[in-house]
Backbone as CSV, one residue per row, in Angstrom:
resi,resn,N_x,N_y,N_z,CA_x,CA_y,CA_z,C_x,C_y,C_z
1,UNK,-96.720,-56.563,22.676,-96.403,-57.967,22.505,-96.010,-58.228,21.054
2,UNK,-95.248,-58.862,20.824,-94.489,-59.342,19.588,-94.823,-60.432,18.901
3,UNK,-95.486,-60.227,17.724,-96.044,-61.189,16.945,-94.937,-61.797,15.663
4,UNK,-95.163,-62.644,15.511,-94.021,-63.732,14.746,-94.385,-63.538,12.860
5,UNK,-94.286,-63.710,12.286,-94.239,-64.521,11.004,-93.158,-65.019,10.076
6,UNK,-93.118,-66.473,9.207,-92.253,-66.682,8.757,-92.420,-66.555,7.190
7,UNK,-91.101,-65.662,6.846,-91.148,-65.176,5.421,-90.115,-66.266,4.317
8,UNK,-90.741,-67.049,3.373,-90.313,-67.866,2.603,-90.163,-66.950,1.438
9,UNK,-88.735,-67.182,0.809,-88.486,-66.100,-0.232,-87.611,-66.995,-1.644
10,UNK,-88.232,-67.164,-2.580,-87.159,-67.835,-3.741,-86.890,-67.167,-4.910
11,UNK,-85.918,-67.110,-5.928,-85.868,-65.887,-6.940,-84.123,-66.359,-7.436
12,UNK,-84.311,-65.632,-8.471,-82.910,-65.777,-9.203,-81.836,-65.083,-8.459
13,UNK,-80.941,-65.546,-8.255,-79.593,-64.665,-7.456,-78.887,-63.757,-8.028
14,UNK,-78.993,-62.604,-7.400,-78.064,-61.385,-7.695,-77.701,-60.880,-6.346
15,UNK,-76.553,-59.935,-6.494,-76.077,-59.190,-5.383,-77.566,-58.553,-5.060
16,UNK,-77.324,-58.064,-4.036,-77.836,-56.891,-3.042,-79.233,-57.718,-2.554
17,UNK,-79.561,-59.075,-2.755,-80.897,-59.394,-2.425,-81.610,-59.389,-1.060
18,UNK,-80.110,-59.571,-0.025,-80.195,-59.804,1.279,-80.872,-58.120,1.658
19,UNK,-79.816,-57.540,1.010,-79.995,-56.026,1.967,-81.515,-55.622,1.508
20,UNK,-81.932,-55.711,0.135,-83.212,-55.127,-0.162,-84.393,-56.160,1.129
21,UNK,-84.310,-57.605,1.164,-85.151,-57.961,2.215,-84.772,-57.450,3.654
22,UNK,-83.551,-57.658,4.231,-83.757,-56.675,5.486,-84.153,-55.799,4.849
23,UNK,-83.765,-54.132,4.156,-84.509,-53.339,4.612,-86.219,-53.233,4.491
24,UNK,-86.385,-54.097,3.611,-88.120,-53.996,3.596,-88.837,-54.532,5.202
25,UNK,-87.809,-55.500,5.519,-88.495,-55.768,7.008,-88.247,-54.803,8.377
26,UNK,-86.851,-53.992,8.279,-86.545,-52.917,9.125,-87.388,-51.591,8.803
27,UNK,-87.736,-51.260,7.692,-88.371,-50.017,7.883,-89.660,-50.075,8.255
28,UNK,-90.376,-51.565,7.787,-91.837,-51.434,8.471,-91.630,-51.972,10.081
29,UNK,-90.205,-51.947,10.308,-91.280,-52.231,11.974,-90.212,-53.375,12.497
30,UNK,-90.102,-54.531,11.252,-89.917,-55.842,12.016,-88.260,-56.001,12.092
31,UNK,-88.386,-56.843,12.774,-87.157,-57.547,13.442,-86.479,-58.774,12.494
32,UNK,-85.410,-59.117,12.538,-85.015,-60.538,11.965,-84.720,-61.601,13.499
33,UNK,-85.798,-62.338,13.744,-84.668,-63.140,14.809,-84.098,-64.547,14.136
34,UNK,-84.651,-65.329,13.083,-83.270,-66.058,12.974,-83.926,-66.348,11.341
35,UNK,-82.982,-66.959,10.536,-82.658,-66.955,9.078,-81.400,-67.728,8.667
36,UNK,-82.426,-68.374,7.467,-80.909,-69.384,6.625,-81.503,-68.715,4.980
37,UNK,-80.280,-68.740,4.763,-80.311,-68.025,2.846,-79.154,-69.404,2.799
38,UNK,-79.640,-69.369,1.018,-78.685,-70.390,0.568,-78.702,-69.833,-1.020
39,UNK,-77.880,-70.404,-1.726,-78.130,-70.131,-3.674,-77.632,-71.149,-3.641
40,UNK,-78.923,-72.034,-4.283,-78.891,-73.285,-4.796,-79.244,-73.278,-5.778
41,UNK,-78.511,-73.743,-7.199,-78.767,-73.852,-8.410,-78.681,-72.458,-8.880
42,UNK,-78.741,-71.390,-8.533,-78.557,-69.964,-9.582,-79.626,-69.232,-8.845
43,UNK,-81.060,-70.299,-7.815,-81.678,-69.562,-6.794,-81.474,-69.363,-5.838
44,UNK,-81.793,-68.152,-4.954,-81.562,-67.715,-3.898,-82.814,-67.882,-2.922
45,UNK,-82.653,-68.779,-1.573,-83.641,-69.165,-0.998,-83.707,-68.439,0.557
46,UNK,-84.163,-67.665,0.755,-84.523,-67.226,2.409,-85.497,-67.840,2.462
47,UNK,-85.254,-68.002,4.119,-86.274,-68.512,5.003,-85.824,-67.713,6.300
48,UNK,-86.852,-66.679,6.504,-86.622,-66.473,7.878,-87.757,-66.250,9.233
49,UNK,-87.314,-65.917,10.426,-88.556,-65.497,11.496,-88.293,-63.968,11.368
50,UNK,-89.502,-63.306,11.069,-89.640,-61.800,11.669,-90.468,-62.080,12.769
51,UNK,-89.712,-61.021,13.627,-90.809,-60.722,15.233,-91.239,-58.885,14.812
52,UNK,-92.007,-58.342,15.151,-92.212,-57.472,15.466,-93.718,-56.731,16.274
53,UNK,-94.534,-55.818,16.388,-95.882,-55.843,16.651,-96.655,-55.884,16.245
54,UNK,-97.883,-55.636,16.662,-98.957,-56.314,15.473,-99.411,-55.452,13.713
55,UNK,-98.976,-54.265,14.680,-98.819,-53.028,13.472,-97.757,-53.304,12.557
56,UNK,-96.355,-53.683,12.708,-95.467,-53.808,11.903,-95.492,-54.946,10.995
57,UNK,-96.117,-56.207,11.715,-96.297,-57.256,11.287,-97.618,-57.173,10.183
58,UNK,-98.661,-56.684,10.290,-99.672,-55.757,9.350,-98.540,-55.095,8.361
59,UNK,-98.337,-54.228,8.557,-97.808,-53.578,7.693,-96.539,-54.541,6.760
60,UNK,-95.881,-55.277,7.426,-95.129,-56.367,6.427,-96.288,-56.908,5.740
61,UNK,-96.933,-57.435,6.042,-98.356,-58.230,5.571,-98.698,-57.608,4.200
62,UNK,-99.184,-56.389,4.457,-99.832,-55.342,4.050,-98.656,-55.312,2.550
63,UNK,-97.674,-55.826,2.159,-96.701,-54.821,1.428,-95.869,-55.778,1.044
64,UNK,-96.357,-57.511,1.244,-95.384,-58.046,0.510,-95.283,-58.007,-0.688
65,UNK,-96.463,-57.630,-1.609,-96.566,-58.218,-2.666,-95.335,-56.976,-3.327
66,UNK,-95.555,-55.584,-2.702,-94.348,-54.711,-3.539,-92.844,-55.317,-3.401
67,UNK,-92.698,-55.591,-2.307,-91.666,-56.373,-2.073,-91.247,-57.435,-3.295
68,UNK,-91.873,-58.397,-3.714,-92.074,-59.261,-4.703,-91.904,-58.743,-5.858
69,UNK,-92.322,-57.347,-6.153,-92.473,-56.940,-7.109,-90.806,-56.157,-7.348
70,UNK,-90.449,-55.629,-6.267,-89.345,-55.122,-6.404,-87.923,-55.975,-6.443
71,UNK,-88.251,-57.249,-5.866,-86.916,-58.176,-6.297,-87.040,-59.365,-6.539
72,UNK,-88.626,-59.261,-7.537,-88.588,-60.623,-8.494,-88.219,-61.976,-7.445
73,UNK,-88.592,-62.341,-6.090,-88.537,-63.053,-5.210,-90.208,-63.517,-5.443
74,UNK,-90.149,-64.680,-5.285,-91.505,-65.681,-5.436,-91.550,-65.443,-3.731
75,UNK,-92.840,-64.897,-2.757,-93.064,-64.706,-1.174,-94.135,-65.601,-0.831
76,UNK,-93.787,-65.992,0.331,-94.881,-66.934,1.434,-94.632,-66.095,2.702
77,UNK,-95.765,-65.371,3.434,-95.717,-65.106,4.544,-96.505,-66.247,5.575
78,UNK,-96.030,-66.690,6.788,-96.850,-67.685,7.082,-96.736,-67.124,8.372
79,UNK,-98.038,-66.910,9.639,-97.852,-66.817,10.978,-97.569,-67.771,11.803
80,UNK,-97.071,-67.593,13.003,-95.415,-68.570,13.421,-95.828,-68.354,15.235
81,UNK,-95.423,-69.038,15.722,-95.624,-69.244,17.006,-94.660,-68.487,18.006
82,UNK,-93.435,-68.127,17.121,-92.116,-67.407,17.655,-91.184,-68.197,18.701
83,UNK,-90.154,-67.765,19.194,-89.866,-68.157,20.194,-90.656,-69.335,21.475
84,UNK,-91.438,-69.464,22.025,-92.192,-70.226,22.495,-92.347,-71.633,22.283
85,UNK,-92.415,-71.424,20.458,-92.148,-73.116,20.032,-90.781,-74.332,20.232
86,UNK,-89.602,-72.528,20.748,-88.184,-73.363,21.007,-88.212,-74.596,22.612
87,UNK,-89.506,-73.911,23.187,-89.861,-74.565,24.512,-89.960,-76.077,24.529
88,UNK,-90.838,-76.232,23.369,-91.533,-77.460,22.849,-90.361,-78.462,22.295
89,UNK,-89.069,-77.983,21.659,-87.956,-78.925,21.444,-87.347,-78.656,22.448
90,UNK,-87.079,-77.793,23.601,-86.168,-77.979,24.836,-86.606,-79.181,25.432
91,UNK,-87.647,-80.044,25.187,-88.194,-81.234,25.995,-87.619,-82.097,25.962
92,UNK,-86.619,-81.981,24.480,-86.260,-83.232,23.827,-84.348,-82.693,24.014
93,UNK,-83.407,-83.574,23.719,-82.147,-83.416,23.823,-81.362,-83.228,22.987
94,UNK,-80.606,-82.062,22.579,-80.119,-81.549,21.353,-79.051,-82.948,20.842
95,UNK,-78.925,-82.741,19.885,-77.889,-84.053,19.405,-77.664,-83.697,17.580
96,UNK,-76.275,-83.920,17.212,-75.935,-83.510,15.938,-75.404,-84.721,15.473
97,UNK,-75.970,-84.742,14.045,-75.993,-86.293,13.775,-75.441,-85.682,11.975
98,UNK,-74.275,-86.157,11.995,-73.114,-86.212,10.533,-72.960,-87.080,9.648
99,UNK,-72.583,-87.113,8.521,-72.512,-88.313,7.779,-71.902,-87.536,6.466
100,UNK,-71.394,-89.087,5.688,-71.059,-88.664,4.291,-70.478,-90.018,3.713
101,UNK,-70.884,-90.245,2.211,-70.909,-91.334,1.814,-70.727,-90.959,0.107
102,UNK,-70.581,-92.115,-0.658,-70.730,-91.280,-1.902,-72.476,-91.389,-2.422
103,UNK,-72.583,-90.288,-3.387,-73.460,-89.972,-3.539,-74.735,-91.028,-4.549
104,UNK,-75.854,-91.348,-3.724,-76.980,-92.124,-4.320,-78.576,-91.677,-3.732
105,UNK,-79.008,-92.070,-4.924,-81.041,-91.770,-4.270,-80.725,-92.262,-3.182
106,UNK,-81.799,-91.614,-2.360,-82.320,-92.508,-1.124,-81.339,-92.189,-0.053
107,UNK,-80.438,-91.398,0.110,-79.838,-91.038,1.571,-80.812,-90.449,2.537
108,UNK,-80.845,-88.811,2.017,-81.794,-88.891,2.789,-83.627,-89.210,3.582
109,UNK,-83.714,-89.999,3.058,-85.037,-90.389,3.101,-85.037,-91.281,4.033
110,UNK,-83.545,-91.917,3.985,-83.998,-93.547,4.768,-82.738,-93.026,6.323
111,UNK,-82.427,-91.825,6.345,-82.047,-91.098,7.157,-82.979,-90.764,8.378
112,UNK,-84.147,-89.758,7.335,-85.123,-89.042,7.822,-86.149,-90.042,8.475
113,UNK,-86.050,-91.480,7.769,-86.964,-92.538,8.160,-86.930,-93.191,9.454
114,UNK,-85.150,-93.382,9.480,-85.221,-93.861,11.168,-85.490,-93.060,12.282
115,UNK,-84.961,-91.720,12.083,-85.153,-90.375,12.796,-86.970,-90.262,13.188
116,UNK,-87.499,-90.737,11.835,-89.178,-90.455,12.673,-89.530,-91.661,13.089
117,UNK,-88.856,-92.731,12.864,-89.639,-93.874,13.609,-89.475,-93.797,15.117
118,UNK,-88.137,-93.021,15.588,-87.882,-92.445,16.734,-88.563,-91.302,17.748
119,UNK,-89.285,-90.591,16.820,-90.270,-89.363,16.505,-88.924,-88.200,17.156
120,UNK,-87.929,-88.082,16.259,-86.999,-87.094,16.946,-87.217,-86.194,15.724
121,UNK,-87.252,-84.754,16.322,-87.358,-83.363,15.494,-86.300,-83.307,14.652
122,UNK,-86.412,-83.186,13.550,-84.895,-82.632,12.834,-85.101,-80.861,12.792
123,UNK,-84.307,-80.524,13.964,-84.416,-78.697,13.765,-83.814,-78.086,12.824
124,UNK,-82.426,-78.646,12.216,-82.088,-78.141,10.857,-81.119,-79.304,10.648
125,UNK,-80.633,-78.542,9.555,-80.235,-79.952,8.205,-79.486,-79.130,7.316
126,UNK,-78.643,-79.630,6.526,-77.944,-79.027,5.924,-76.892,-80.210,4.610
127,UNK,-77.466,-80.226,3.221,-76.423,-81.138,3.021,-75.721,-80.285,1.379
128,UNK,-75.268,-81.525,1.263,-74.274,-80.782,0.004,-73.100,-81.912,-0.578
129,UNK,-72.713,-82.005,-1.624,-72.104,-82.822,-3.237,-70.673,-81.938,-2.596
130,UNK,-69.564,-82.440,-2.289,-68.644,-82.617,-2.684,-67.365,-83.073,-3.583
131,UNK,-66.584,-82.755,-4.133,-65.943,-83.802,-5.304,-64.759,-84.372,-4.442
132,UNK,-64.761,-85.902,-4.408,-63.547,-86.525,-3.765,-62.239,-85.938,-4.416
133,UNK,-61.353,-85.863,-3.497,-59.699,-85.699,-3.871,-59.695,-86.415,-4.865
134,UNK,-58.635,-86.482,-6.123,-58.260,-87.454,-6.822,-59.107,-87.402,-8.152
135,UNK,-60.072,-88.505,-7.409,-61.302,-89.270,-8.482,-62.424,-87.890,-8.502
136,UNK,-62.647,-87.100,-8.463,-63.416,-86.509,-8.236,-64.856,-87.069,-8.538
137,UNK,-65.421,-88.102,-7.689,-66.200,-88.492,-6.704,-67.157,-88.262,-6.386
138,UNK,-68.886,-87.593,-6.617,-69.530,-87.130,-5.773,-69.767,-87.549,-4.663
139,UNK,-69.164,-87.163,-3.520,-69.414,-87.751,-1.803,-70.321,-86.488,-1.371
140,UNK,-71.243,-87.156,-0.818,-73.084,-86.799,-0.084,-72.124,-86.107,1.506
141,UNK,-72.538,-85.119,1.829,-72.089,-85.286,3.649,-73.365,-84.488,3.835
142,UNK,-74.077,-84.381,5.168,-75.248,-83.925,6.324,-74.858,-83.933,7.131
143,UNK,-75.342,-82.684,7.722,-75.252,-82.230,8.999,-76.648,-81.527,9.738
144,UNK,-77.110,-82.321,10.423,-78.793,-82.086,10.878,-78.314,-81.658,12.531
145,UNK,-79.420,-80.985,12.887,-79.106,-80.771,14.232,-81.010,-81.436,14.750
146,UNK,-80.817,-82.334,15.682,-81.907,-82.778,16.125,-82.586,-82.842,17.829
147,UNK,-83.471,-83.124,17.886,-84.288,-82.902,19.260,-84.658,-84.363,19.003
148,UNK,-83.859,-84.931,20.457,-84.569,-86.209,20.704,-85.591,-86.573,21.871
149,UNK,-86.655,-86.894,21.939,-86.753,-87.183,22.971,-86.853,-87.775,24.181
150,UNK,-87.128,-87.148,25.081,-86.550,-87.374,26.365,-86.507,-88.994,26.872
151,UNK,-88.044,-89.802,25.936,-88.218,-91.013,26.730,-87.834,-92.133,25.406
152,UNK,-86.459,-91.268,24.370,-85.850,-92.302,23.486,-85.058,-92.960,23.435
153,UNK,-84.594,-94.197,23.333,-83.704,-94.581,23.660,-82.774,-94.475,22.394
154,UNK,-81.786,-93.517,23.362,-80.434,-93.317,22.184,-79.619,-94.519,21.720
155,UNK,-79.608,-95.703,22.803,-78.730,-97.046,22.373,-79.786,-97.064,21.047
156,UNK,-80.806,-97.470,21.134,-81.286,-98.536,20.082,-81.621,-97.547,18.596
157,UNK,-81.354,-95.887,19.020,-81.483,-94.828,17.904,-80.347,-94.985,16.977
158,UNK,-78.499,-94.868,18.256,-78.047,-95.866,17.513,-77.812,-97.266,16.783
159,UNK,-78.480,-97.931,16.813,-77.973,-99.116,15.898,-79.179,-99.029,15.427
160,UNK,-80.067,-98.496,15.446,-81.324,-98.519,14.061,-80.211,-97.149,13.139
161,UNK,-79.603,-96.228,12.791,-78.894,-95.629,12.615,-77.877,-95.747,11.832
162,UNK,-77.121,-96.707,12.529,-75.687,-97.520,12.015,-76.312,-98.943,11.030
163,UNK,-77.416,-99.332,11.413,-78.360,-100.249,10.426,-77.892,-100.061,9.244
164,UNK,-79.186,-98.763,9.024,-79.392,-97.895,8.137,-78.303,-97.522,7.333
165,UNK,-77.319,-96.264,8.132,-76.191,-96.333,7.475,-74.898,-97.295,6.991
166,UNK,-75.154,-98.768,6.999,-74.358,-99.924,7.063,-74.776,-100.473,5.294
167,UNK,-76.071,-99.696,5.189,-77.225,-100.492,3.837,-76.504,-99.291,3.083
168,UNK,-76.186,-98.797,3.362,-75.858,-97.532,2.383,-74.610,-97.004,2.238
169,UNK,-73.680,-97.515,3.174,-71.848,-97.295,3.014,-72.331,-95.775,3.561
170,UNK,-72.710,-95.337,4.483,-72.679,-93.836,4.787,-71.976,-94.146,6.416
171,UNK,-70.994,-93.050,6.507,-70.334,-93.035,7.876,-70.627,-91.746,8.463
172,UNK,-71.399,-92.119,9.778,-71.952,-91.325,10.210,-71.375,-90.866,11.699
173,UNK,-72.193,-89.829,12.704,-71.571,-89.970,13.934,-72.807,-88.893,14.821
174,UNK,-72.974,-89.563,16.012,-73.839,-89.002,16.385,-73.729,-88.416,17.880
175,UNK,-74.092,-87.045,18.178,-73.422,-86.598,19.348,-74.229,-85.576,20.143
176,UNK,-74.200,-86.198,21.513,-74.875,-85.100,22.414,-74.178,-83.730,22.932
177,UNK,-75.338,-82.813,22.075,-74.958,-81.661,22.714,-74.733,-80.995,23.994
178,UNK,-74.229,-79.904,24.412,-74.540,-79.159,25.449,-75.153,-78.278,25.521
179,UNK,-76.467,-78.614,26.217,-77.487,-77.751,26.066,-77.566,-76.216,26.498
180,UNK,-76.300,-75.973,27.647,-76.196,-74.413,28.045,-75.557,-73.774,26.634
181,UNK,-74.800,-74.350,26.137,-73.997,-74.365,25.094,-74.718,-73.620,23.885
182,UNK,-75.554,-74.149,23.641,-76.825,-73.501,22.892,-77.341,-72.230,22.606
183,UNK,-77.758,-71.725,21.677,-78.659,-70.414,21.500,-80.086,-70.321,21.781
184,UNK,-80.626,-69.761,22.539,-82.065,-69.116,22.977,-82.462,-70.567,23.547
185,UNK,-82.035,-71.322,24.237,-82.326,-72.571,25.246,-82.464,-72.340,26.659
């Protein structure tokens, strides 16, 4: 049986960082099943799920700290529910919710605010500073992928939504997925 953990990884960016963390997780054992890396600011941030058995998962355990030691990566190992927990947002209805506005405090917060007054999952998120054509501009855009659920009402998610984004000049758009469409659903 296949035990989970999730490995949080931060550190200054250089080439080869990816390959040295896979291989530290392939030779003891484990698996990658899913992962976002980013270099933000000059750091390099993994976050991923290892699956493997309880021995391999020990033995990752057992050996982060060389790991750490060998690529100057700040580590969090945390144990993870795996796959199983994707069950728990299949309840709810995938939906991708966009936006972009120019850039001020407080986007996402009062984003994230209507989203939980709704109690909808944000499963991922993703944002980022663009420079407008021309004026070069900082314009804000997000792209979240969310789990709503089942007994929410999407009318009134939109216009608490369009509210929100109306207080803030952010143009947004919000859209139901297809759930066959999907990965591991």
């Amino acid at each position: 049986m296949n035990r989970h953990v999730v490995l949080i990884a931060i550190g200054e960016d250089r080439p080869g960082l990816v390959e040295e963390v896979s291989e530290f997780v392939f030779t003891r054992g484990g698996t990658i099943h899913e992962s976002r890396m980013a270099n933000l600011g000059g750091q390099f941030a993994i976050a991923m799920l290892i699956a493997g058995t309880g021995e391999a998962i020990a033995e990752i355990t057992s050996a982060v700290d060389q790991l750490s030691s060998q690529t100057g990566l700040h580590l969090q190992l945390t144990p993870a529910s795996g796959p199983n927990a994707a069950a728990a947002a299949a309840e709810g209805s995938p939906y991708r919710l966009t936006g972009r506005a120019l850039d001020q405090p407080g986007l996402v917060h009062l984003i994230a605010d209507v989203l939980h007054s709704f109690h909808v999952n944000v499963e991922s998120m993703e944002t980022t500073l663009e420079a407008a054509p021309h004026t070069a501009t900082p314009i804000f855009k997000m792209d979240l992928m969310l789990s709503v659920p089942q007994n929410a009402s999407v009318p009134d998610l939109r216009t608490a939504l369009a509210q929100a984004c109306n207080s803030l000049n952010i143009d947004f758009e919000l859209v139901e997925l297809d759930r066959a469409r999907l990965p591991y659903r």
